[in-house]
N, C-alpha and C positions, 0 to 999 in steps of 0.2 A: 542709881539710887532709887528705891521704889517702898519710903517707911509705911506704905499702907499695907505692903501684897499684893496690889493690882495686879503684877504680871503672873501670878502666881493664880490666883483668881481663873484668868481670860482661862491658863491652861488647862484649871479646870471645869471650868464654863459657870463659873460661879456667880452671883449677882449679888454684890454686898454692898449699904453703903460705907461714905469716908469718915472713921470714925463712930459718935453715938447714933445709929440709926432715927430716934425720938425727934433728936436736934436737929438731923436732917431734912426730916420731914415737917418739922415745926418752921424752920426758913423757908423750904415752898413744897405745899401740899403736893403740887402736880408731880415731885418725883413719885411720889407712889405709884401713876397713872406710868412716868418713866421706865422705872424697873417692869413693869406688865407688860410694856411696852416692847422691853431687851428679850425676852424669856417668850416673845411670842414671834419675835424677828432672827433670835437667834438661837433659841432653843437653847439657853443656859436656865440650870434650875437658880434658886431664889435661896442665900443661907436664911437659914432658920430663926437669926435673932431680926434682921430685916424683913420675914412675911409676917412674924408676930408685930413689930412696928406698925409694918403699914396695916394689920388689922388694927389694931389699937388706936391708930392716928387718921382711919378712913374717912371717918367725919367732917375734918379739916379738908378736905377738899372741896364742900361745900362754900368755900370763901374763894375756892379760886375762878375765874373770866371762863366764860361759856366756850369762849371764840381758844382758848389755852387747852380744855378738855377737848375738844371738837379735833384739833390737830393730832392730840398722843390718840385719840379715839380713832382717827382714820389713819394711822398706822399702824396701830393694832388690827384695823380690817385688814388692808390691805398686806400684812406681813402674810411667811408662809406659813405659819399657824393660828390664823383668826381666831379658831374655835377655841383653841386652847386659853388664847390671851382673854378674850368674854369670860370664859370662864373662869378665871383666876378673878378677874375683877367682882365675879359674884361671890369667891371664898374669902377673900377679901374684904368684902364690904363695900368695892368702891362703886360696884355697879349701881348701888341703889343711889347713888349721887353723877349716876351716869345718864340709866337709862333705868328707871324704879321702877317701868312699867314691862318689862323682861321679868323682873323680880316675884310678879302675881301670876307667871305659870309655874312657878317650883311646886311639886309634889300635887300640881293637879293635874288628875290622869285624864285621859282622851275617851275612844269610843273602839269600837272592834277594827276601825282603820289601823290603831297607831297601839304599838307597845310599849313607848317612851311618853314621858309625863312633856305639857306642850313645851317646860320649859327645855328638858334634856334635847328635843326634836329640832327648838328650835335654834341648837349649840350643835347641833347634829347638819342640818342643814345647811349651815353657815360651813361645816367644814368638807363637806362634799360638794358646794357649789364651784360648777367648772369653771367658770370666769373669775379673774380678776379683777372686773370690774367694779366699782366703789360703790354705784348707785346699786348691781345686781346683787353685789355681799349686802349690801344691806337692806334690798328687800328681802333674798335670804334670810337671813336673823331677823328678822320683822316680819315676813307673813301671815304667822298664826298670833300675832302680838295681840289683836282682839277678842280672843279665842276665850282668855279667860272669864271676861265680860259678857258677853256670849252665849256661854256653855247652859245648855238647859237638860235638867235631868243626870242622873249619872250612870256609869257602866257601861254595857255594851251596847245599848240603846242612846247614849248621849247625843247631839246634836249642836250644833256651832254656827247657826243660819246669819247667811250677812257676814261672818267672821273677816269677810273678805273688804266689803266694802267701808265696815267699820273700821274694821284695822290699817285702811287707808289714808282716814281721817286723821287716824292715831298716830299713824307715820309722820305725816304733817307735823304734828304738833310736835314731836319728839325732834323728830332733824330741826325744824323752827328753833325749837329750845334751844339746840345745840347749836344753831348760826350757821347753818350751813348751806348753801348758796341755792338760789332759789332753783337753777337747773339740776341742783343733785337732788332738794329735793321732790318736782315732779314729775320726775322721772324712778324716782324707786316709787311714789306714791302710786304712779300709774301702775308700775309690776306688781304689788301689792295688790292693788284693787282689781287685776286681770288675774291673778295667779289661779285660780278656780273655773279659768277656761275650759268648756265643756267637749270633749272631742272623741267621739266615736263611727269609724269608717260606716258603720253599718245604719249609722241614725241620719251623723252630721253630711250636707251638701257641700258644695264649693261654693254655694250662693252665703255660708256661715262663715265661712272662712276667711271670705273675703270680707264679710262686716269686721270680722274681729280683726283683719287687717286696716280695713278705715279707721276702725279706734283707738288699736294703738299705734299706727302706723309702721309702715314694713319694717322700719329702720329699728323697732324696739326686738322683732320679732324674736329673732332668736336670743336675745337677755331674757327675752318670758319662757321660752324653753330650759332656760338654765336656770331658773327660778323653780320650774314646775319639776329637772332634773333634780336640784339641791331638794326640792319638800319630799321627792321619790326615794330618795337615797336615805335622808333623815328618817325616814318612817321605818326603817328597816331593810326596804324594799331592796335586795341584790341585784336586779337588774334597770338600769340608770333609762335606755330607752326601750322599751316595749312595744312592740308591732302596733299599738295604737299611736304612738307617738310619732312612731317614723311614718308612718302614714301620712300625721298630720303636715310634719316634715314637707313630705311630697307633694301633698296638695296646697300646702303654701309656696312651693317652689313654680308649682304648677299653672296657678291663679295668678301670680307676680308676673313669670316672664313672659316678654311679649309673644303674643299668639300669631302664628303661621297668618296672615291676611294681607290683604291688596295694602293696606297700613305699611307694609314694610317698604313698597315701592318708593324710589325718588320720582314717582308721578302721579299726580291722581286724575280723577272724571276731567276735572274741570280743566286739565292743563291736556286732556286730550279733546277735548269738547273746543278749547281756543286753536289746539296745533290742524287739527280734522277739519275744521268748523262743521261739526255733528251736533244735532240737538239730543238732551237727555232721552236714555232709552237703554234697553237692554245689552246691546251693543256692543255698548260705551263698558259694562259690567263683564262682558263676553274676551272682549280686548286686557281686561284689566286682569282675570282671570290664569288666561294664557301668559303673559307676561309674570306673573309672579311661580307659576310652573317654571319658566325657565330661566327667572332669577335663581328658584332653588337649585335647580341644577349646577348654577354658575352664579357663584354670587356678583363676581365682576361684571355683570349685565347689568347691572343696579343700578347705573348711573342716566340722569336724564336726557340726557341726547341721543344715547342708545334705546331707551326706551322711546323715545320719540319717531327714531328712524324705527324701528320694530314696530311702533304700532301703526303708522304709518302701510308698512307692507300688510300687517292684519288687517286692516281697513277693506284689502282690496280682497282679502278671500272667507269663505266657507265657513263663518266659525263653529257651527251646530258641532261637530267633530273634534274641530279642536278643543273647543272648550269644557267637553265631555271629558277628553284624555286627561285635563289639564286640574278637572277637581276632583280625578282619580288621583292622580300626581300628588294633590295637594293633600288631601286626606290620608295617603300614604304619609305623608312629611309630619303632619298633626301625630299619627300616631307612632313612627320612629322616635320623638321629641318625648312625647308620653312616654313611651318603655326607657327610652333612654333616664330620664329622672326617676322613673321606679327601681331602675337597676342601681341606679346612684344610691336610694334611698333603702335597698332590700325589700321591697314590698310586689304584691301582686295587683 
């Protein structure tokens, strides 16, 4: 028994509601947000007498719980067509009862950077971003959200100064509205407000890099890559990473892991300065030297008893020599590590 059709419907991927559409949507506004919902999770289109309702009856969503919209809203992100589902919500009308401030980039154009108006770009970027992540789609779809506020000048000379730090603010206020938990949102806010990270091999040091790692800490990094990948892809741009990028890639691989130094030892100065009873001194650095030479050879040497009995025997010889060999050795190590993450990264 099926007096709707529903089976009939599913088979052909259809999205209707049960009965008078008006009615349906008069008892709870949030199906609208529903069916946007179906059509972006499952890729069924929407019959015709139901997307005229829910433009009709868009308004009426404005009566419904922040914390109700915020739920069909983050499953519209998260489905496998985000971009498509935003966008229905703007042909529709519900966006403007969503997020109204997406709504002030329609039909206004950019600068010689971008051939999509910021609102197309930023429907564009939302559906190119590699992550699934909730915070990262959404600072996708929200990077250039200040943009239109912004914008000074028109044409190919326009300019959008701050877009970034303003549009962070904005973020803020937007996720707030929506009720959305204080971790998702300073965490898009921060990719937001980092997305105009400046990074070229030929300018930028490892001493930049690593600030812009204190700030937003390693653990964001690569969400802001996939932030900076979604705004590259959205602009037009066909190719997602570019020899500046993987670069940058490299050198934050770079900068992160731990560097080749007496640090890696299970020994330091002071645990040979107690085993020796030797006072500080060259030595003491000469011992430590050698010893990490032949951890790298063998990592199994790493451990401190062994290093103790080993340094113990350097105590008693020559070390001008060995310790010569030993930060050849070691500068050999430093730069096997370097090539090796270049090669990872295709860079030179």
């Amino acid at each position: 028994i099926d007096p709707y059709g529903g089976q009939d419907d599913i088979k052909k991927k259809i999205i209707r509601t049960v009965g008078d559409a008006h009615e349906r949507f008069d008892e709870d506004a949030l199906r609208m947000m529903r069916a946007v919902r179906f059509h972006a999770e499952l890729g069924f289109s929407t019959e015709p007498k139901t997307l005229i309702a829910i433009k009709k009856n868009s308004k009426h969503l404005e009566h419904i719980a922040m914390e109700r919209i915020k739920d069909e809203l983050t499953k519209i992100i998260l489905s496998d067509n985000p971009a498509e589902g935003v966008d229905m919500l703007h042909e529709t009308g519900l966006l403007n009862f969503v997020i109204p401030e997406l709504e002030k980039g329609v039909g206004v154009a950019q600068n010689r950077h971008h051939v999509y108006t910021i609102y197309k770009h930023s429907i564009l970027a939302l559906k190119h971003c590699p992550s699934k992540n909730l915070e990262v789609r959404l600072a996708a779809l929200l990077h250039d959200i200040a943009k239109p506020q912004t914008k000074r000048g028109e044409g190919y000379y326009a300019t959008f100064y701050n877009h970034d730090h303003v549009g962070a603010r904005v973020t803020e206020k937007i996720l707030n509205r929506l009720r959305f938990s204080n971790e998702v949102i300073q965490k898009a806010r921060l990719l937001v407000d980092n997305h105009m990270f400046y990074y070229n091999p030929e300018e930028v040091g490892e001493s930049s890099v690593r600030r812009l790692i204190q700030k937003v800490g390693l653990e964001n990094i690569n969400d802001l890559m996939d932030v900076r990948i979604a705004d590259r892809l959205g602009s037009g741009v066909p190719k997602a990473k570019p020899y500046k990028l993987r670069h940058f890639e490299y050198v934050v691989e770079k900068v992160s892991k731990d560097a080749v130094s007496v640090k890696m030892l299970k020994i330091n100065g002071n645990d040979l300065m107690k085993e020796l009873s030797m006072k500080p001194g060259p030595k003491i650095g000469a011992i430590l030297d050698v010893l990490l030479a032949e951890v790298i050879e063998d990592a199994a040497k790493n451990n401190k008893a062994q290093l103790s009995l080993r340094a113990r025997e350097l105590d008693k010889e020559d070390l001008v020599q060995l310790r010569n060999l030993a930060k050849v050795r070691i500068e050999e190590k430093k730069e096997e590590d370097d090539q090796e993450i270049k090669n990872k990264h295709w860079v030179k």
